[in-house]
N, C-alpha and C positions, 0 to 999 in steps of 0.2 A: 277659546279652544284650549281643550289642557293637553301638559305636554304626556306621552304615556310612554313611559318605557318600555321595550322589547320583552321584559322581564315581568311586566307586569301577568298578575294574574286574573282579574279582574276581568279585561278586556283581550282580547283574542283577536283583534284587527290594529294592524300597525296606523298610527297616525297619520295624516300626511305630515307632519312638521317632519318627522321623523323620514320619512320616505323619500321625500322631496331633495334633489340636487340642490348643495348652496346656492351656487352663480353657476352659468353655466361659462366655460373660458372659450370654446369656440362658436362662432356663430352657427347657425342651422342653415346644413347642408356640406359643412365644412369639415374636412375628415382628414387628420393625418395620423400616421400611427407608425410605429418603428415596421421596419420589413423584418419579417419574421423570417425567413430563407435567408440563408448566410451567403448561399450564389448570387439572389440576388441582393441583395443587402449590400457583396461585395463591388459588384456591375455598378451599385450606385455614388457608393465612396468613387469608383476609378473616374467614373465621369464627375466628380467634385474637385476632384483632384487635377484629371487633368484640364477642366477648366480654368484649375488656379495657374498653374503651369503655364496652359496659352495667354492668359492675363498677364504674368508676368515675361513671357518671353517676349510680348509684345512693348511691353515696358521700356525693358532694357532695349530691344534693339531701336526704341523711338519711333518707330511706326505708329501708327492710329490704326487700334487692329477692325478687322470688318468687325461690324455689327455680332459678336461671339455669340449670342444671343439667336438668332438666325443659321449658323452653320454648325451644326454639332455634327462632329465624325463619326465618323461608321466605328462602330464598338463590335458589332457581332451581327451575322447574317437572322440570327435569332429573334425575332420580334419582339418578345419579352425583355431580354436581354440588355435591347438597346433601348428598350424603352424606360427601363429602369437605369440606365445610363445617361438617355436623356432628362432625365428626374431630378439624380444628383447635377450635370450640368448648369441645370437649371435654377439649381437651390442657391448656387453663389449670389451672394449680393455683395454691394460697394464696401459694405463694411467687411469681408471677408477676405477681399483683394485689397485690402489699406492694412489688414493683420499681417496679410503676408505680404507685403513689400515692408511692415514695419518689424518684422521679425527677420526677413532677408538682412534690414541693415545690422541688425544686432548682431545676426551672424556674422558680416562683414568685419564689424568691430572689432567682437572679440578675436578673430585672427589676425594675431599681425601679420603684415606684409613681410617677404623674405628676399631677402636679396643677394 
C-alpha cells in the first residue's frame, strides 16, 4: 500500500494510512469531553470541590465518614444542575484526597504558629 499525500495530484482519494486514527486512547463507547457550558462546567468543579472538603473535614475531625460516595448533597432543585454536581462529586479519586491532605500539610508548615 503506498503512502499518498493529501497533496498529491495524481490520486484524488485520501488513503486510508492517511485517514485512519493512530491508537485510539478511549475505549468504544467511552466518552468524556470538557463541559462546554461554564454553569455547568461551574456545578461540576463545586461538587469536586466540595467533595474534597467532606473528605477532609472527615479527616480531621477522625470520624470514618459514610460511604461519600452514596450521599451527595442536594446542590440545586435543578435536574441538570445537580447532575452535573454529581459528576464532579464523583470524579474525586484516592489520589486526589492524598494531594489535598498533602498540600493541607504544606500549608500548615509554612505558617508558623503565633503565640
Amino acid at each position: 500500500m503506498a503512502f499518498v499525500t493529501p497533496n498529491s495530484r495524481k490520486c484524488k482519494v485520501r488513503s486510508g494510512v492517511n485517514s485512519m486514527p493512530i491508537a485510539n486512547a478511549r475505549p468504544s463507547g467511552f466518552h468524556i469531553c470538557r463541559i462546554q457550558n461554564r454553569v455547568y462546567r461551574q456545578c461540576a468543579k463545586d461538587g469536586f470541590n466540595a467533595r474534597l472538603r467532606a473528605e477532609l473535614a472527615a479527616d480531621l475531625t477522625g470520624n470514618v465518614p459514610v460511604p461519600l460516595d452514596k450521599s451527595v448533597p442536594l446542590y440545586s432543585h435543578s435536574l441538570t444542575r445537580q447532575s452535573y454536581f454529581e459528576q464532579g462529586w464523583h470524579a474525586v479519586t484516592h489520589l486526589h484526597v492524598l494531594k489535598a491532605r498533602e498540600q493541607r500539610k504544606a500549608q500548615a508548615m509554612a505558617v508558623p504558629n503565633e503565640q
